[in-house]
C-alpha positions as MATLAB code, in Angstrom:
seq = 'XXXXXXXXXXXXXXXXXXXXXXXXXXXXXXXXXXXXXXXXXXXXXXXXXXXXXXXXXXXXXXX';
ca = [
      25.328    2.303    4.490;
      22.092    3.949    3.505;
      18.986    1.637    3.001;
      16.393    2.979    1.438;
      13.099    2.530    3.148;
      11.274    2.741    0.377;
      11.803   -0.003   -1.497;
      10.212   -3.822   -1.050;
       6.515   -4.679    0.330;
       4.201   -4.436    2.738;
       1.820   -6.559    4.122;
      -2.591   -4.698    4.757;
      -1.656   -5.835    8.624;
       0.973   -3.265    8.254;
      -0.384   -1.174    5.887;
      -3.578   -0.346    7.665;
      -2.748    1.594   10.399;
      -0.894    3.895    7.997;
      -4.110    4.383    6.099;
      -6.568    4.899    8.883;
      -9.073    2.810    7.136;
     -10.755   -0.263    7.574;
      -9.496   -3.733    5.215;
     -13.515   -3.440    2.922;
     -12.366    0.541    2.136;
      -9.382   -0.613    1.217;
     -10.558   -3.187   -1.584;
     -12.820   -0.597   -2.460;
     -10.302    1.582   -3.214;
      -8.247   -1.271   -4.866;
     -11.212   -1.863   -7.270;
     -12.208    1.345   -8.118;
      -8.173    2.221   -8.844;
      -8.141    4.963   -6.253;
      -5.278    3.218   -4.531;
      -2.500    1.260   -5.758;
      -2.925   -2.560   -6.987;
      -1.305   -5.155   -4.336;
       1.298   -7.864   -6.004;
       0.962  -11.795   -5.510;
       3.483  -12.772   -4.088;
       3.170  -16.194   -3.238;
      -0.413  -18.006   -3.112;
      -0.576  -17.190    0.385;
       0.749  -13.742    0.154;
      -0.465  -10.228   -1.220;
       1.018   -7.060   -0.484;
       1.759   -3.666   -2.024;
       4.921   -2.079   -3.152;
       6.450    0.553   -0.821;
       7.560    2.731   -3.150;
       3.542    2.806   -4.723;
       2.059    3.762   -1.039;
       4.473    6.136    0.060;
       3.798    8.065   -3.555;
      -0.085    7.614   -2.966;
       0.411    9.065    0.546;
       2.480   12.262   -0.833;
      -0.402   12.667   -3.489;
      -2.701   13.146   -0.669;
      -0.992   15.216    1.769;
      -0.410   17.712   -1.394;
      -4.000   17.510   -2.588;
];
């Protein structure tokens, strides 16, 4: 069975230590549409698609 890693959300906890940026540069970046929009998903819960950050961190690494 192959499970694609890619797919469902993540949580900033999780997200920032893939970023290597503080939680205020992230919302930054979230306003000013540098990096991907995060999803409600419950009124306690925001996070971003996988699928969306693992494309933003390709776009990077190629430049």
């Amino acid at each position: 069975m192959n499970i694609d890693i890619s797919s469902g959300f993540i949580r900033q906890k999780q997200l920032l230590p893939m970023l290597g940026f503080s939680a205020p540069t992230l919302w930054r970046k979230v306003k000013e549409g540098s990096f991907p929009k995060p999803v409600k998903l419950s009124t306690n819960i925001t996070a971003w698609n996988k699928a969306d950050i693992l494309l933003w961190i390709e776009e990077k690494k190629n430049g």
